[in-house]
Biotite code that builds the C-alpha atoms (Angstrom):
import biotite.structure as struc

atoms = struc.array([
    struc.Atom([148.270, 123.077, 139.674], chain_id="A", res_id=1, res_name="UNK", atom_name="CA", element="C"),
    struc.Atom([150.072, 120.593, 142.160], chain_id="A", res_id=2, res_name="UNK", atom_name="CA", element="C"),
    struc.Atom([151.177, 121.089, 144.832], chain_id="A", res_id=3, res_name="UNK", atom_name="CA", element="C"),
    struc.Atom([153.495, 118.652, 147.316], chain_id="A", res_id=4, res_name="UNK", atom_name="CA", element="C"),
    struc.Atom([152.178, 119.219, 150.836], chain_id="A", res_id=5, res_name="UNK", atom_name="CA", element="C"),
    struc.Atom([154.318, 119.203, 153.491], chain_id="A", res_id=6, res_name="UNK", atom_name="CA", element="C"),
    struc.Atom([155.108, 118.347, 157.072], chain_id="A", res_id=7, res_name="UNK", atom_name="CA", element="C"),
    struc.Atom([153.726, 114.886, 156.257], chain_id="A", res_id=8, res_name="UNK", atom_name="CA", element="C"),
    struc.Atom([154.288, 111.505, 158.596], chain_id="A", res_id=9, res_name="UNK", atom_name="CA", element="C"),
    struc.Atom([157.476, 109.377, 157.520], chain_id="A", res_id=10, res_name="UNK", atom_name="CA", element="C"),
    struc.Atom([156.976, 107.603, 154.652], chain_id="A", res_id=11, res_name="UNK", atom_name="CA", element="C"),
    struc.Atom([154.007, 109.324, 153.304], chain_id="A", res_id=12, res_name="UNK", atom_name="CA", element="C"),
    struc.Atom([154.142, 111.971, 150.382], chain_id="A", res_id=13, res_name="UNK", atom_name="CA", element="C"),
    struc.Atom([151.132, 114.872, 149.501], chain_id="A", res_id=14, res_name="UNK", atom_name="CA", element="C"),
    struc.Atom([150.097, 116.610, 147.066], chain_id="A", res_id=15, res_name="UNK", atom_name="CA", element="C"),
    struc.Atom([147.615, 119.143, 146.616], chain_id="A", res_id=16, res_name="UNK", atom_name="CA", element="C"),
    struc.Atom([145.790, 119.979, 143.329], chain_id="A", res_id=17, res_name="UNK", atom_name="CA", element="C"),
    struc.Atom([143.825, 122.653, 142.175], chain_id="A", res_id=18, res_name="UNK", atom_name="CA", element="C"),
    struc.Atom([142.755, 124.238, 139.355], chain_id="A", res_id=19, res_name="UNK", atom_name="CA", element="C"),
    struc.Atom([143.444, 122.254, 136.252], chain_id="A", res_id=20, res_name="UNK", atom_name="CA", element="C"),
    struc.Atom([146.805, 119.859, 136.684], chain_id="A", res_id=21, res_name="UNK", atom_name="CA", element="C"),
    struc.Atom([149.353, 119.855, 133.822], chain_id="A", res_id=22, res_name="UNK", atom_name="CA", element="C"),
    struc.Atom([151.867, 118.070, 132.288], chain_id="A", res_id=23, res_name="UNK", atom_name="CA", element="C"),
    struc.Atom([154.533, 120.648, 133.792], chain_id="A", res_id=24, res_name="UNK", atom_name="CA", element="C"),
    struc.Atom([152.995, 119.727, 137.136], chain_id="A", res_id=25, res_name="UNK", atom_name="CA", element="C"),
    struc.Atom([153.753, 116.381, 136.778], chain_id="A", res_id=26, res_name="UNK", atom_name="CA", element="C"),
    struc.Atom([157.467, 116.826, 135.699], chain_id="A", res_id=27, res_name="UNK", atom_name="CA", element="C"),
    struc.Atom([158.196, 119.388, 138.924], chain_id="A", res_id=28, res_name="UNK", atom_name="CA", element="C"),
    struc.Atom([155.698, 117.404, 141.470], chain_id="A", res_id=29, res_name="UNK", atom_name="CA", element="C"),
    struc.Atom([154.830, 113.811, 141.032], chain_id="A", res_id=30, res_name="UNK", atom_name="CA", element="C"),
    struc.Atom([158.610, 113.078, 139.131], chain_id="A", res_id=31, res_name="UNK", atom_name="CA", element="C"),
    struc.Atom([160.744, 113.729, 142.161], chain_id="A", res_id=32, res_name="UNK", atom_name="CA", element="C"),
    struc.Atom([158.000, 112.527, 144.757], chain_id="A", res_id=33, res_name="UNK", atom_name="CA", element="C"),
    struc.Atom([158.279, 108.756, 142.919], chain_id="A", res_id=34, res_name="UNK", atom_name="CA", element="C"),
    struc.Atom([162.288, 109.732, 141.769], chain_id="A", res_id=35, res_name="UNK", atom_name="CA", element="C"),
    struc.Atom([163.036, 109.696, 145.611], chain_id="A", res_id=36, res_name="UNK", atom_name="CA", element="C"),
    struc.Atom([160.864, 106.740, 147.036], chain_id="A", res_id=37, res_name="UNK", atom_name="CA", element="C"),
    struc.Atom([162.899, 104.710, 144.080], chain_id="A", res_id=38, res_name="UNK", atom_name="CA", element="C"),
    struc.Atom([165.861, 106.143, 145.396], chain_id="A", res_id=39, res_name="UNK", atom_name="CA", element="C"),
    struc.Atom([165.339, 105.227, 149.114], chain_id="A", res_id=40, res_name="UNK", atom_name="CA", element="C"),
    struc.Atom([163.959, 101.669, 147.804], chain_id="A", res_id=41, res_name="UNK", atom_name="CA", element="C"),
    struc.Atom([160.287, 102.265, 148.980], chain_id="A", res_id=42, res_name="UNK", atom_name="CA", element="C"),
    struc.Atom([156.822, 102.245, 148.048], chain_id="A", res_id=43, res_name="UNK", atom_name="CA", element="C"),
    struc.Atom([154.528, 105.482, 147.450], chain_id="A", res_id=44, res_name="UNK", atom_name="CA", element="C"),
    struc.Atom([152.016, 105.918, 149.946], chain_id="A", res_id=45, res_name="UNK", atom_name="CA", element="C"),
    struc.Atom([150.673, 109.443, 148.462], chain_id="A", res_id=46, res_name="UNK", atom_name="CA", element="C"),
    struc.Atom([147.795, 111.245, 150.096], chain_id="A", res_id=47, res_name="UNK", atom_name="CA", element="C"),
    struc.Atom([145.890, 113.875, 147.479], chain_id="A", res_id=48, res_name="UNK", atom_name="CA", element="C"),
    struc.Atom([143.869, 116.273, 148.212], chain_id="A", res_id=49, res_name="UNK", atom_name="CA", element="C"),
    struc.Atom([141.730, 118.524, 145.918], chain_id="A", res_id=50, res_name="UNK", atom_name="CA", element="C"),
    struc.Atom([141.120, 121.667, 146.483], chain_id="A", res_id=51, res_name="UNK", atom_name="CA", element="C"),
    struc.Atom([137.106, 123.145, 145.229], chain_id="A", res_id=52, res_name="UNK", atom_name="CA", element="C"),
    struc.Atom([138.276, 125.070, 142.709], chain_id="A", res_id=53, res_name="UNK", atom_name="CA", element="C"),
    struc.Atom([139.982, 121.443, 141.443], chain_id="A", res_id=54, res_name="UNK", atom_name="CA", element="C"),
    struc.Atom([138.873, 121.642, 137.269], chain_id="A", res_id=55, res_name="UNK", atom_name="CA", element="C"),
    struc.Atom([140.750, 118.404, 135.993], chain_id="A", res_id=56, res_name="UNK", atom_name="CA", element="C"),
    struc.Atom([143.602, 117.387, 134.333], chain_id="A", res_id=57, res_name="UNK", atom_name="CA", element="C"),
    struc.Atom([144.605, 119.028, 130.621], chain_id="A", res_id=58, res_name="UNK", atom_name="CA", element="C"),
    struc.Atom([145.045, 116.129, 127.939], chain_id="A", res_id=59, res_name="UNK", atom_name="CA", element="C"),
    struc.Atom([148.562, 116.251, 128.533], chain_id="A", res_id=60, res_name="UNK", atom_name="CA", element="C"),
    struc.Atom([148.477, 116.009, 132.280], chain_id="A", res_id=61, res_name="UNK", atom_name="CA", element="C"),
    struc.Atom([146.079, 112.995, 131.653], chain_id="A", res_id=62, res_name="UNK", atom_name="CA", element="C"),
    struc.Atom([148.289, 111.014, 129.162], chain_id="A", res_id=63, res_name="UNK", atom_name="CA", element="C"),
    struc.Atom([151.410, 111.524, 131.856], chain_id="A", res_id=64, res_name="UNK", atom_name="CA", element="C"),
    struc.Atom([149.448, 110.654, 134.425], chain_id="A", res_id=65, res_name="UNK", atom_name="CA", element="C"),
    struc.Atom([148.909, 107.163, 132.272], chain_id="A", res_id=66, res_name="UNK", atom_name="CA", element="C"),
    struc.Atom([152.138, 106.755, 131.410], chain_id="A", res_id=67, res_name="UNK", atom_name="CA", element="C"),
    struc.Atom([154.200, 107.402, 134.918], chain_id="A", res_id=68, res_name="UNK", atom_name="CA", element="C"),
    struc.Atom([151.556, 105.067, 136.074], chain_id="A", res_id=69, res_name="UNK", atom_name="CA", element="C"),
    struc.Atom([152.247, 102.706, 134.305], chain_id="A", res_id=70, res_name="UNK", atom_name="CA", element="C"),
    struc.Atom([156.120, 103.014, 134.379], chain_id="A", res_id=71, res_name="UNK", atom_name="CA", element="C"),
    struc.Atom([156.275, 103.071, 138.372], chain_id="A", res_id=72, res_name="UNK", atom_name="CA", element="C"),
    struc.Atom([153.877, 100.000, 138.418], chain_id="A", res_id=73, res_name="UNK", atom_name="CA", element="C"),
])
């Protein structure tokens, strides 16, 4: 699961993830985090943290991962 953290300085996005990340997580998390620093004409500076209980990414989190990666580059 991820989580976007809040209450975080100006210009700096969180997330938190725990237990295992998926592909939905990306598409309600990571997509408006990068959707609105393309919007305001900025660069991600993204802080993550990872909880202990933190058990990957499922295959499809892992291939989006790739691929918005390598979009947003």
């Amino acid at each position: 699961m991820l989580e976007e953290l809040k209450n975080m300085p100006a210009g700096v996005d969180g997330i938190r993830a725990s237990g295992t990340v998926t592909r939905e997580d990306y598409d309600v998390v990571v997509e408006p985090i990068l959707e609105g620093a393309r919007r305001d004409g900025r660069r991600v500076r993204l802080l993550a943290q990872f909880e202990p209980d933190f058990a990957g990414l499922a295959p499809r989190a892992a291939w989006e991962g790739l691929r918005v990666g390598m979009h947003h580059l």
